[in-house]
C-alpha positions in Angstrom: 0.0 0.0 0.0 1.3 3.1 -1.3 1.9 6.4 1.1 -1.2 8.6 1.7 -2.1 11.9 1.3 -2.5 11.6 5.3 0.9 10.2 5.9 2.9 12.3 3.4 1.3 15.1 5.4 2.5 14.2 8.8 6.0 13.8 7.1 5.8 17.1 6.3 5.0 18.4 9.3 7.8 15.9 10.8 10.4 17.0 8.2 9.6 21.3 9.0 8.7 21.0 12.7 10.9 18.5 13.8 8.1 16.9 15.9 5.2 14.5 15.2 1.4 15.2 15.3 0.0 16.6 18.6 -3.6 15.1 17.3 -5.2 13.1 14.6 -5.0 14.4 10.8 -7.8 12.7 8.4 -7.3 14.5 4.6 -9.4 15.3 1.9 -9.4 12.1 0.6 -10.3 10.3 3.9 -6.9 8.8 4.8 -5.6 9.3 8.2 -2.2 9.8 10.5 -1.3 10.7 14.0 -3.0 9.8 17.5 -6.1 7.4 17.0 -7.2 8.9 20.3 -8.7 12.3 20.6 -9.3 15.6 18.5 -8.7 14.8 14.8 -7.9 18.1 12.5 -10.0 16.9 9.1 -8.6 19.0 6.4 -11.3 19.5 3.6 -9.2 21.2 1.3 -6.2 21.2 -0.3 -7.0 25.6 0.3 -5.8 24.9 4.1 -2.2 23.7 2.6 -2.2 27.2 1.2 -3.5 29.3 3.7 -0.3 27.6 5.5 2.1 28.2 3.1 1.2 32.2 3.0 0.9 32.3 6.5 2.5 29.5 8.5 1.6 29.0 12.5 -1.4 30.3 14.3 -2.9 32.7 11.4 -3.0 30.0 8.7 -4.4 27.5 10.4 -7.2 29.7 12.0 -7.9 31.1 8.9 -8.1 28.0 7.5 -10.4 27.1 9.9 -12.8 30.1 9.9 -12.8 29.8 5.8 -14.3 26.2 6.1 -11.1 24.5 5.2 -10.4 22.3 7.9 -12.8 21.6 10.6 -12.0 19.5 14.6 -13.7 16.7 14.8 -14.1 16.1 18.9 -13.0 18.7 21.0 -11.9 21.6 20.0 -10.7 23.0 23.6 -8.4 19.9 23.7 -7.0 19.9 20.0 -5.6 23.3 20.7 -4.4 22.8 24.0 -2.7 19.8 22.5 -0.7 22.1 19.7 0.0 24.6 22.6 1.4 21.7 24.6 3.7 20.4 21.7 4.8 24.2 20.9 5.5 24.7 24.6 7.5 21.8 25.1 9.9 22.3 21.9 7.9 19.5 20.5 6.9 21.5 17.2 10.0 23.8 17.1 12.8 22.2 15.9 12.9 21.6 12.2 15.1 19.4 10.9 15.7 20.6 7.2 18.9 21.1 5.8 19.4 22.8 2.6 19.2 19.1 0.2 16.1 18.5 2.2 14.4 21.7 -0.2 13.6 20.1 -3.1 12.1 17.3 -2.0 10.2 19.4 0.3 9.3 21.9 -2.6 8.3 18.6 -4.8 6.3 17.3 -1.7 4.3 20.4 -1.6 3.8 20.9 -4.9 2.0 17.2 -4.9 -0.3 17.6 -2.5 -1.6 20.7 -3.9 0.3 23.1 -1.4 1.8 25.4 -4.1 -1.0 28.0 -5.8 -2.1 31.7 -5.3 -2.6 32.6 -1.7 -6.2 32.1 -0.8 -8.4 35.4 0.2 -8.3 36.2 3.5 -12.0 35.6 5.1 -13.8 38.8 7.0 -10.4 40.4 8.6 -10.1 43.9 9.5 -8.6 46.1 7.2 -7.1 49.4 8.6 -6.0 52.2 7.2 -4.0 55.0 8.2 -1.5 55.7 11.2 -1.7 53.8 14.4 -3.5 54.7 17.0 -4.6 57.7 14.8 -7.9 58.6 16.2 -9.5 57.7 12.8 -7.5 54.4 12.9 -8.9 53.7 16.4 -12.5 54.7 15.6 -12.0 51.8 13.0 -10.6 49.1 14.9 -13.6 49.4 17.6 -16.2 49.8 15.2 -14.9 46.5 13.4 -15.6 44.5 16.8 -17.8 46.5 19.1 -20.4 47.6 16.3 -20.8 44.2 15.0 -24.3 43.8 16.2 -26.3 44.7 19.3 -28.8 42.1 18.7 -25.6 39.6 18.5 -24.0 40.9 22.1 -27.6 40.7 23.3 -27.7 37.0 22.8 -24.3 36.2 24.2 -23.9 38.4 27.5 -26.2 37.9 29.9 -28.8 41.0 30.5 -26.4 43.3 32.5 -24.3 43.4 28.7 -21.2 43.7 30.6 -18.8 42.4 28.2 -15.9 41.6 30.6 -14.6 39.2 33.2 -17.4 38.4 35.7 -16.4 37.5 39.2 -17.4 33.9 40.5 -18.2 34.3 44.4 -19.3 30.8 43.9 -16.6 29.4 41.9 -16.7 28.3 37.8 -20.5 26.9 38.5 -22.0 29.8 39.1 -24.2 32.0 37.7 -22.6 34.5 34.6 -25.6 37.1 35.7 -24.6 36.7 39.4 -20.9 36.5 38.4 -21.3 40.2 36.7 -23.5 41.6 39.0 -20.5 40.5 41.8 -18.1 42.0 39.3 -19.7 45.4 38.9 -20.5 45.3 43.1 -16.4 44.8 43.5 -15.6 47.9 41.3 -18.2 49.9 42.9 -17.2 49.1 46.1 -13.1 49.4 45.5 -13.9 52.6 44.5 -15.6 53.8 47.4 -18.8 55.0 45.3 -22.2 56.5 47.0 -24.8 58.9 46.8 -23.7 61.7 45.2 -20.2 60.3 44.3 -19.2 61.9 40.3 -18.0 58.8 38.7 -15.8 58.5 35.7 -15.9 55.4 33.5 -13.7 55.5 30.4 -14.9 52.7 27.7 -18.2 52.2 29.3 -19.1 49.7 26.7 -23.1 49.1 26.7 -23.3 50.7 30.3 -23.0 48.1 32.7 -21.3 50.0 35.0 -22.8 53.2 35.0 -26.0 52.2 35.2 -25.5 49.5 37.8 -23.1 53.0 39.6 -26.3 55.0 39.7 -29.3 52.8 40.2 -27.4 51.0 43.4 -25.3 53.6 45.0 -26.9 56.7 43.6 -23.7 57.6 41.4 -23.4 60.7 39.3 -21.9 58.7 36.2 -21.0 59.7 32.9 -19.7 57.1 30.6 -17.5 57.4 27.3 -17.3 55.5 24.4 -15.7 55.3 21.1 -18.3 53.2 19.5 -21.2 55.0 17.8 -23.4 51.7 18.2 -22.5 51.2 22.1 -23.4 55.0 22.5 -26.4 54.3 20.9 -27.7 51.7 22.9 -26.2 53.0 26.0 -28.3 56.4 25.6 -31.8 54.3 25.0 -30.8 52.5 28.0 -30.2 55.1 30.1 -33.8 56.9 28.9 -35.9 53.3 29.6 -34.1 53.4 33.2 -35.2 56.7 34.1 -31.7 57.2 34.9 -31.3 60.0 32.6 -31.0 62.4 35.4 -28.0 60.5 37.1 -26.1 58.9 33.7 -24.6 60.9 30.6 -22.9 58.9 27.7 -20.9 60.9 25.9 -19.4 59.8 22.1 -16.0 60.9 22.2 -12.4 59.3 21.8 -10.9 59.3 25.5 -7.6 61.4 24.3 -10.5 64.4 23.9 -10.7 64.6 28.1 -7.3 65.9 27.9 -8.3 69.0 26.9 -11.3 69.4 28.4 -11.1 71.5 31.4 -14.7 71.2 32.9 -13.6 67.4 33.6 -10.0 68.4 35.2 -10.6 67.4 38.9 -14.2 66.6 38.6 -14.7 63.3 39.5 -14.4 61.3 42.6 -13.7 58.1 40.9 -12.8 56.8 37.9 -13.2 53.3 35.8 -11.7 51.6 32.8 -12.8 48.1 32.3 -10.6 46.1 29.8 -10.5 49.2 27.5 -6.6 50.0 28.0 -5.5 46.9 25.8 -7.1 49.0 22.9 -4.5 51.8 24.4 -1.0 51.7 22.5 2.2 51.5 23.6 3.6 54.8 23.3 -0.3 56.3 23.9 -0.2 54.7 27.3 1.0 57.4 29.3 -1.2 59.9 27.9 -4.1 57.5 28.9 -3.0 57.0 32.3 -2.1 60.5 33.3 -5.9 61.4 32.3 -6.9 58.9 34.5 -5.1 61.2 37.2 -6.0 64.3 36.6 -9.7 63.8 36.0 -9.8 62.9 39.6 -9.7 65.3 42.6 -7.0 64.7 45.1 -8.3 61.1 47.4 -10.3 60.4 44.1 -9.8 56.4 43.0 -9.3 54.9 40.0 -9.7 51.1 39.0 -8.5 49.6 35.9 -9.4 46.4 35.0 -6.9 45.4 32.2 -6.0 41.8 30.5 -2.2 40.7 30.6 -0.3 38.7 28.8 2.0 36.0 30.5 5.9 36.2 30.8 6.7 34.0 28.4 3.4 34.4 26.3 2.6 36.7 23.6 -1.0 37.4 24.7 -3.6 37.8 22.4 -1.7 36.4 19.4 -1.8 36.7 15.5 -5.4 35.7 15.5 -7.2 37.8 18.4 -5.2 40.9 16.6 -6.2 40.2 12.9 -9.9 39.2 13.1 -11.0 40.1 16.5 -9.0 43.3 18.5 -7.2 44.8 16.0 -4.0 46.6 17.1 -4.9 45.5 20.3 -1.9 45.9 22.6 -1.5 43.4 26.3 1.0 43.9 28.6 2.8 42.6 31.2 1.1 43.2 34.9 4.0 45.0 36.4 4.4 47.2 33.1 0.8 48.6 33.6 1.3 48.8 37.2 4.7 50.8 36.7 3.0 53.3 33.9 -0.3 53.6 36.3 2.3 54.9 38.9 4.2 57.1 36.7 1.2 59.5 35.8 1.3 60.3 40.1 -1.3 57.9 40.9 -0.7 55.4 44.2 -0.9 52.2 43.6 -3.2 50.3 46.4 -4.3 47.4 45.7 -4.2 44.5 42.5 -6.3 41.8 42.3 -5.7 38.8 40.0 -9.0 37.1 38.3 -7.6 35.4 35.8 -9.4 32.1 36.5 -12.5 34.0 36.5 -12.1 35.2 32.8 -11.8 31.2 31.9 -14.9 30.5 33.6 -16.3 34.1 31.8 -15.5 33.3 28.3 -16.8 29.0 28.8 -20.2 30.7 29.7 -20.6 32.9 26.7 -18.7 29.7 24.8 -22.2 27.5 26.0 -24.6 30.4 25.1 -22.7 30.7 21.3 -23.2 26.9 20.9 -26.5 26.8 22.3 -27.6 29.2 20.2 -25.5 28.5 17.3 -28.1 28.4 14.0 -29.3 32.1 15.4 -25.5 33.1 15.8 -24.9 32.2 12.0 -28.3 34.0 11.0 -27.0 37.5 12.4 -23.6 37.4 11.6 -22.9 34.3 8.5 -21.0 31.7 9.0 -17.6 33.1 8.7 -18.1 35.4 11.4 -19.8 32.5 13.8 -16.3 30.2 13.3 -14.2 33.4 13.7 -16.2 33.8 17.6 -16.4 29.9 18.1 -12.3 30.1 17.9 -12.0 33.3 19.9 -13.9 32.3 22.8 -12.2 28.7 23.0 -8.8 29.6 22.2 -9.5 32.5 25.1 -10.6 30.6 27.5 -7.6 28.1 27.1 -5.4 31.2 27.2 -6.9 32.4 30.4 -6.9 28.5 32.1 -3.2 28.0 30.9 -1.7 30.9 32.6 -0.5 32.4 29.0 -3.0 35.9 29.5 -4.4 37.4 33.0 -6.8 39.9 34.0 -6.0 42.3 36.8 -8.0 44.7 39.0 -5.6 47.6 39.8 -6.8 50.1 42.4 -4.9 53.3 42.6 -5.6 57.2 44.2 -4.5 60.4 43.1 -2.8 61.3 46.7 -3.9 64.5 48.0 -1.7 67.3 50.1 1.4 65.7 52.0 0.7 62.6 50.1 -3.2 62.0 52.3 -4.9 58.8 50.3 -7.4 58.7 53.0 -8.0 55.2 52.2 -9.5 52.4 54.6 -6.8 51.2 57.0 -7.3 47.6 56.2 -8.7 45.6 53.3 -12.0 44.1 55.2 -12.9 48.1 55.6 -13.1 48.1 51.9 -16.6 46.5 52.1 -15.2 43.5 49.8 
């Protein structure tokens, strides 16, 4: 019996990766190679060999997979922590091609059907323009957060915070509990009450703010760069009656800089997973308006993903199709540019297993409701979210991103933070 198209396929990957298969391959033509036991990765398409060759490693082969070209057959959660596995142990990193092994390996390539005009790329972002430019940024949130409302209404639960929930009860609770905790925690870190003038930058579909004001009587205004959140935001407000306590205002968050009627004027401030969108060299601008909108004792909490040490956070994927030019960073490199704006830093609190448990909840509701997913946003876009909130999840459960709370004061004369003396006088 002759060599399959399966079999010349794991040589391939043998030959260039220097490792074997991490799960079980079945091809086009139903022939099949690596583990008999567990996820097998069925290629439909000779189209996924291409994808690959124009973009080896993670983008390829999620494109190929949001395109149609290759489907998991069994668990998809467990395929990719398999490949992760392989990658992280040096499994899949150390090719063993020298330079007679090329023409066999062009001649291999060119018989299974590898060789051909790169495939079009299926529903990424395309950007224009500077990074970071406000235009560019207006861009990149409108390309995830205005993808539909009636979408994000079907996967969050009714508070529509779109964030990581906090489990009081541990990964079996409720998700609507789990937020409502969530939005409790950030009111109480920030000391909020009657009265207080709350800040919260990237208020998303107004979670926050209208949780703020209808629980501890918050003044709260909320800004957002998506036309579609500030849309639904202001109809929410209006239906809550909260109109008199909640303002949404449409604006890109380097615009409070030079407001002055804001300088001072709150007693708090929140960001909630909105600095990743912040870039690198924009980051200190960002932070220092979280200090000066405050008045001296004021507090601010950010609530900002990570990426891991070793780990590159959201990867090629995440930043093509989902965040684009989405930026994570380490823990202490937020915590060190939070500081260096003149805020105090008080207080961080890891919730990283939290944002597993977050993103497996809206993973059930997605499948669950899968046939209605493809209905509002096709296909494409439904494999694009199905890999997003899997691969997230893993990242979150395998310690390669985290999610902090950071809680920090602008210090007022002789350095007074007239915070609580101890943390069970927090209220949390």
């Amino acid at each position: 019996m002759g060599v399959t198209t399966a079999g010349r396929l794991a040589e391939l990957v043998g030959r260039l990766t220097g490792g074997e298969l991490p799960i079980g391959l079945r091809a086009w033509d139903g022939s099949t190679a690596g583990p008999t036991v567990g996820p097998v990765l069925v290629i439909h398409s000779r189209r996924a060999l291409r994808r690959l060759l124009w973009s080896p490693g993670e983008l390829g082969l999620a494109e190929a997979y949001v395109a149609g070209d290759v489907d998991v057959e069994g668990d998809l959660a467990e395929g990719l922590s398999a490949v992760w596995s392989a990658v992280g142990s040096g499994a899949l990193n150390k090719p063993k091609v020298g330079v007679g092994d090329w023409p066999r390996l062009a001649a291999e390539a060119l018989r299974l059907g590898a060789v051909g005009p790169r495939p079009p790329a299926p529903g990424q972002a395309s950007l224009q323009g500077r990074l970071h430019s406000k235009d560019r940024d207006r861009a990149a949130i409108a390309h995830h957060y205005d993808l539909s409302n009636d979408f994000y209404e079907l996967l969050l639960d009714d508070s529509m915070a779109y964030s990581c929930a906090y489990f009081t009860d541990g990964p079996s609770g409720d998700l609507a509990a789990a937020q409502k905790a969530k939005l409790d925690l950030v009111c109480h870190k920030l000391g909020l009450h009657e009265g207080s003038r709350h800040l919260d930058i990237g208020c998303g579909w107004g979670s926050l703010i209208c949780h703020a004001a209808a629980e501890y009587g918050t003044v709260s205004t909320g800004v957002t760069l998506s036309r579609a959140q500030y849309e639904y935001v202001s109809k929410r407000v209006a239906a809550a009656g909260l109109a008199d306590r909640v303002t949404v205002r449409h604006a890109d968050y380097r615009e409070l800089a030079d407001d002055p009627a804001v300088r001072g004027a709150f007693d708090a401030v929140s960001t909630i997973e909105m600095g990743e969108h912040v870039g690198d060299a924009e980051y200190p601008a960002f932070t220092q308006i979280l200090h000066d909108v405050l008045r001296p004792g004021g507090r601010a909490l950010v609530q900002q993903m990570s990426h891991g040490v070793n780990a590159p956070g959201g990867g090629a994927f995440i930043e093509t199709y989902i965040a684009p030019d989405m930026h994570m960073k380490s823990l202490g490199t937020t915590v060190d540019l939070i500081s260096g704006s003149g805020l105090e830093v008080r207080d961080v609190h890891a919730l990283r297993e939290h944002y597993d448990w977050t993103v497996r909840a809206w993973h059930r509701t997605l499948e669950d409701r899968w046939d209605d997913v493809v209905d509002m946003i096709g296909e494409v876009g439904a494999r694009v979210w199905r890999l997003y909130l899997v691969g997230g999840a893993l990242a979150f459960a395998e310690n390669r991103m985290g999610v902090d709370q950071i809680l920090a004061v602008r210090p007022g004369e002789h350095g007074v933070a007239g915070m609580p003396a101890s943390r069970k006088d927090y209220g949390w």
